[in-house]
N, C-alpha and C positions, 0 to 999 in steps of 0.2 A: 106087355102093358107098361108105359108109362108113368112113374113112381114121382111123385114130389121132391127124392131125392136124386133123379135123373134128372129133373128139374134144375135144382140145383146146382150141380156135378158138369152138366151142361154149359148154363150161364158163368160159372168159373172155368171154366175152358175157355169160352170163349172172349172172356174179360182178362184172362191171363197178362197177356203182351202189357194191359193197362196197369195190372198189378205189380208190373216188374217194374216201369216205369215210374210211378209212385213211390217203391221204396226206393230204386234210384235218389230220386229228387230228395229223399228225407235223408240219406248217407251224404250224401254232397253236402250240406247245412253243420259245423260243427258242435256238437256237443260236449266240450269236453269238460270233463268236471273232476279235478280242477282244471282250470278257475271257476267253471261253471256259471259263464251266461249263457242262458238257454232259453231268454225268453226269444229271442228271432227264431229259433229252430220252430216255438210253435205259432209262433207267427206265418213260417211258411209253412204250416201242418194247412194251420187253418184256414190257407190261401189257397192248398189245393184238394183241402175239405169241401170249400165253397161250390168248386167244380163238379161235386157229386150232387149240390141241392145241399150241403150239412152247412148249419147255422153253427158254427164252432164256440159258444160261450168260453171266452177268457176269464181266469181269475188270477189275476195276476195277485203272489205274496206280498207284504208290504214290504220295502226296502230296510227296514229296520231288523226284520224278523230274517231275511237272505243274509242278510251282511253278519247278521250275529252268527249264523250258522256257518258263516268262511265261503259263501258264494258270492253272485253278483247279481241275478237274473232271474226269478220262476215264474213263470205262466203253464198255470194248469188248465187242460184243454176236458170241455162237459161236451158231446154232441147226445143231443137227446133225441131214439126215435121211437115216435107211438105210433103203435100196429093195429091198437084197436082197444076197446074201452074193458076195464078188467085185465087177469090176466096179472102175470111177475113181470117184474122188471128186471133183466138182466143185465149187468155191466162188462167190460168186460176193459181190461186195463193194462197197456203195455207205458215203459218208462223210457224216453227220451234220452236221457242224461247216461254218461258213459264215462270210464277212463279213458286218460289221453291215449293217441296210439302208441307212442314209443318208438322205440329203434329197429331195424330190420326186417322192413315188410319188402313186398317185393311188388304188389299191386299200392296203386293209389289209397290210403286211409279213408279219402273221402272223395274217391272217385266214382263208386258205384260199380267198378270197372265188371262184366262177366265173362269168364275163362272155364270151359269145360263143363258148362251146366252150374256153377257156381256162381254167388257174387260177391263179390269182396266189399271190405271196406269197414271201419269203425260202426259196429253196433248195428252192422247187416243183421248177424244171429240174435245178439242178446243188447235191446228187444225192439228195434226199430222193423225187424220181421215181423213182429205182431200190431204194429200199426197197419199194417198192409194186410195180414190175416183179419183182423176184427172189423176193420172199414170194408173191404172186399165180400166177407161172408154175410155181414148187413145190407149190404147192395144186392146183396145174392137173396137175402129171404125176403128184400121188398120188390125185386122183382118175379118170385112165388106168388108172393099176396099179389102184386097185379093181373096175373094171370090166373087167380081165383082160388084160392088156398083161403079159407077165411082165419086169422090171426088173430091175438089179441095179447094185451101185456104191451112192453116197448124195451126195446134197447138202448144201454149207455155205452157211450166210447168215453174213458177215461183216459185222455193220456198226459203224462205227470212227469217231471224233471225233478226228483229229490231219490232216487233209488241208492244212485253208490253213496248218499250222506245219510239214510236209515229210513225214508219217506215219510217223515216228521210235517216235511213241507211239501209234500204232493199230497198223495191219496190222505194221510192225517190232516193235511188243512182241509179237503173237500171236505171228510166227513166230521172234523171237529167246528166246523163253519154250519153246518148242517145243509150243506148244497146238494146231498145225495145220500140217500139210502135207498139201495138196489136189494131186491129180496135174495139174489146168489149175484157169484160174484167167479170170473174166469180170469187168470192173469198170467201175464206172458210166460212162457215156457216151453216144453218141449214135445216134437213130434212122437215122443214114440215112447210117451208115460204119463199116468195121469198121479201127477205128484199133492198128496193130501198134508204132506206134513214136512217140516222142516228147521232145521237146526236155529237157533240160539247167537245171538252174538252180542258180545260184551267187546269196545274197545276204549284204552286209556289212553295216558298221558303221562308218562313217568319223565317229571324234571330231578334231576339229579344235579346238585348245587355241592362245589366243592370250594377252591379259593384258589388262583390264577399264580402264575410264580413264574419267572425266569427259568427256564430250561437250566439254565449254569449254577444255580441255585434251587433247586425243587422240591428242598425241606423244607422252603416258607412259602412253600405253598399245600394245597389240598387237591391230590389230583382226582378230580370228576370222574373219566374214565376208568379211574381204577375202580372206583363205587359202581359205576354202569355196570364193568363186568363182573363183578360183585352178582350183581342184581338179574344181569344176561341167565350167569350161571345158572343160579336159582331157579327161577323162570323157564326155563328150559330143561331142566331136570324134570319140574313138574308132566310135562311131556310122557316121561316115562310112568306116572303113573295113571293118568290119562289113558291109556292104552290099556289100562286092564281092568276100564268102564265100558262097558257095552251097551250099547242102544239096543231095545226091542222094537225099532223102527226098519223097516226092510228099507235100503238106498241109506242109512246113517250108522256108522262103523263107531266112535268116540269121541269125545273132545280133546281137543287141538288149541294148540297156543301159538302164533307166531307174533315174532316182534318186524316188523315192516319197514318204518325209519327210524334213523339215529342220525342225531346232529347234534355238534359241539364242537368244540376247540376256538382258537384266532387264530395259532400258526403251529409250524413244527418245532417251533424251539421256544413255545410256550404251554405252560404245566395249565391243560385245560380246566377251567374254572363251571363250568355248565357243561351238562350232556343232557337232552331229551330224548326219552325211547317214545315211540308209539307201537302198542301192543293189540293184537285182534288175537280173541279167545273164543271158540266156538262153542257153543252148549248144546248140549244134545236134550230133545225135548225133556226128557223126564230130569235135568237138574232143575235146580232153583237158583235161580239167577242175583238173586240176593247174596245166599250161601257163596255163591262162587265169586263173586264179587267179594266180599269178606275174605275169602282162602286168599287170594292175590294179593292184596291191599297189605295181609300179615305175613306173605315169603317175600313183599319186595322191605317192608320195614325190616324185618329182621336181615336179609341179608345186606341194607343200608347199617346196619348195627354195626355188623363184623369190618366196617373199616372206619376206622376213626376220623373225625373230623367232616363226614360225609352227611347234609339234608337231601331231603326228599318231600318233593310235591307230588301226589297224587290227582288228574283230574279226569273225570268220565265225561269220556266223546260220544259214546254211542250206547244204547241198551236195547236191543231188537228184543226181543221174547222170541220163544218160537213156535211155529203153528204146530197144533194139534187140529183133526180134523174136529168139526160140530157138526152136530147132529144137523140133518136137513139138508146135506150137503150131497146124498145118494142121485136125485134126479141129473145133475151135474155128471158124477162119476159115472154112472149106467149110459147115457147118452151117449160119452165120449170115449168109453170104453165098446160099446158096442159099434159106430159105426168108424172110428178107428180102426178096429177089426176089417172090419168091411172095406175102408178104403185103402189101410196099408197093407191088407193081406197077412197080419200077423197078432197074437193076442196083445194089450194094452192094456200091463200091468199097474197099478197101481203102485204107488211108494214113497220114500222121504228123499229129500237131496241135503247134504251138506251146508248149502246155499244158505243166506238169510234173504229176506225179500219182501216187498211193501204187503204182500197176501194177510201176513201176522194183522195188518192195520184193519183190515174190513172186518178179521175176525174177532177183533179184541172191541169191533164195535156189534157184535152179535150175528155179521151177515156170512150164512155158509159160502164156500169160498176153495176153488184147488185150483192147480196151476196147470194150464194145457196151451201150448203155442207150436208157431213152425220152427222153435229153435231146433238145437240137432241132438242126436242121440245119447250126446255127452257134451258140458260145456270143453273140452280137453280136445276132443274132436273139428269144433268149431273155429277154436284158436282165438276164441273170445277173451277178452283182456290181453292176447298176444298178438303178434305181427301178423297180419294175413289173417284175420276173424272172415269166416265167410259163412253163406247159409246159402245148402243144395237149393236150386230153385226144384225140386220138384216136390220135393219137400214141403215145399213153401207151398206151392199148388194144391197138397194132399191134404194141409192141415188148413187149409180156409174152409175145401170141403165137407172136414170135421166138424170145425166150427159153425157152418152156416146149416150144415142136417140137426145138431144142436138147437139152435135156435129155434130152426122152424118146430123141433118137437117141442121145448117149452113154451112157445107161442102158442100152441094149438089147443 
């Protein structure tokens, strides 16, 4: 007999080639952030949104509000679909915007290019895959309901350009504008876990101000880098006792500190006068992110102490929180744990990721919320943020399935 998710499972089959094509078109469009203009990428979302019958509402950020945040460009993309009167509304949200490619890839960045059942290219895996998951499994449960499924509730596609700057300016302006509130909420992630919870990030701004001097002369000056490593040091110690915090989060091991860039100097034969670090600190749900902000702030002053003649500016870039699951969020994790099962052939663990991610934003507005997409097993595996980032396509095929047996049960 015939199941409504043979239904399904079917029509994704048979829409596949379209779905490859699709994400294609969205890899070819750059995202890269920095510099981060991103409104043409969803300019052409929403040009080949249109193709499907979706009225893509733009909302574009104000130019004042982008620029202040060190971009150029954001248009966040609402396609709204009602199934039928009553019923939740589910959203479901992947993110546009990406770091640049970088050096030594071997496939095109933004080719699309496929090689071995894979596709390459910038932000194939993480998350321009789940533009393609979430558009494709909504075509899939409106072509159920036409053929007599009776539904009801509707579906959002959210998709947003502010994820690698903390989604202040994606999913935080939809829902602090009041343009959405979705009763649950599904966002980009991976095939093969339904992730509830996730880590913390804090990132700074440490200017380190000394006083410039002739290399031939270096006593009248105040060497900057010497107070950096000063401060490196310290910073980096911390590390070591970080490690012997433990998460009671299953997928989250401790918090972690890295320092990412460092710039200063004028020349080699001048006693650098300025150094800035930029630091990313991970928190693991159960710190406080206040507190821990407070610890850093008092081991970079003090190890600014221990060299004379050395200031310091402090300025916070970033404060994610980190998700904790809310209640109400069960119908979500049983759906996609169950028919996960079913379509990967293997159990679909729940768990936390290390990651920080725009999910914190829905939940810190009330709306239940976990992460489930076609990305891959591991971001390490995918080579996401590295040379040659790709996503299995069958993968990709398996988790629209996910997602659209999803749907159609909380539509019903």
């Amino acid at each position: 007999m015939t199941t409504p998710y043979d239904h399904l499972d079917a029509w994704i089959d048979a829409h596949f080639d379209e779905e490859v094509r699709f994400l294609q078109a969205l890899v070819q469009v750059p995202t890269d952030t920095p510099p981060g203009n991103n409104a043409p990428h969803a300019e052409r979302t929403a040009e080949l949104l249109q193709a499907f019958g979706y009225a893509a509402e733009r909302h574009a950020v104000p130019e004042a509000a982008v620029r202040d945040a060190g971009l150029q460009s954001i248009t966040n993309l609402i396609v709204r679909r009602p199934f039928g009167a009553g019923g939740r509304t589910v959203a479901l949200n992947a993110h546009g915007d990406v770091v640049p490619p970088g050096e030594g890839w071997q496939h095109d960045p933004y080719g699309g290019e496929i090689d071995d059942g894979r596709l390459y290219g910038r932000a194939a895996a993480v998350s321009k895959s789940d533009f393609a998951t979430y558009t494709f499994a909504t075509r899939a449960v409106e072509a159920l309901q036409a053929a007599g499924m009776p539904l009801k509730g509707a579906v959002e596609l959210h998709f947003t350009y502010d994820e690698e700057f903390g989604g202040e300016l994606g999913p935080g302006w939809l829902l602090s504008q009041g343009l959405t509130r979705p009763d649950l909420l599904v966002a980009a992630g991976f095939s093969y876990q339904v992730v509830t919870a996730h880590n913390g990030c804090l990132q700074m701004e440490v200017t380190v101000h000394g006083k410039m001097a002739h290399a031939a002369i270096p006593h009248t000056g105040v060497d900057a880098l010497q107070g950096a490593t000063a401060i490196l040091n310290a910073l980096y110690h911390q590390n070591t006792l970080y490690r012997q915090v433990r998460s009671g989060v299953s997928g989250i091991d401790h918090p972690y500190l890295n320092v990412g860039r460092i710039e200063g100097g004028t020349n080699t034969n001048v006693v650098p006068g300025k150094v800035v670090l930029k630091l990313d600190r991970r928190m693991i749900p159960e710190e406080d992110p206040v507190a821990v902000e407070a610890t850093i702030r008092q081991v970079i002053a003090d190890a600014a102490a221990s060299v004379p003649g050395i200031q310091v500016e402090i300025r916070r870039l970033l404060l994610a929180r980190a998700l904790t699951p809310l209640p109400g969020n069960a119908p979500l994790v049983e759906a996609l744990q169950r028919h996960g099962e079913a379509v990967f052939g293997e159990p679909i663990p729940t768990s936390g990721t290390p990651l920080y991610t725009d999910v914190r934003l829905y939940c810190e507005h009330g709306i239940p919320a976990v992460i489930y997409g076609a990305g891959p097993r591991t971001v390490f595996e995918s080579n996401a943020k590295r040379a040659d980032e790709h996503l299995v396509l069958e993968d990709l095929r398996r988790a629209t399935k996910v997602v659209a047996r999803m749907l159609a049960d909380l539509l019903r």
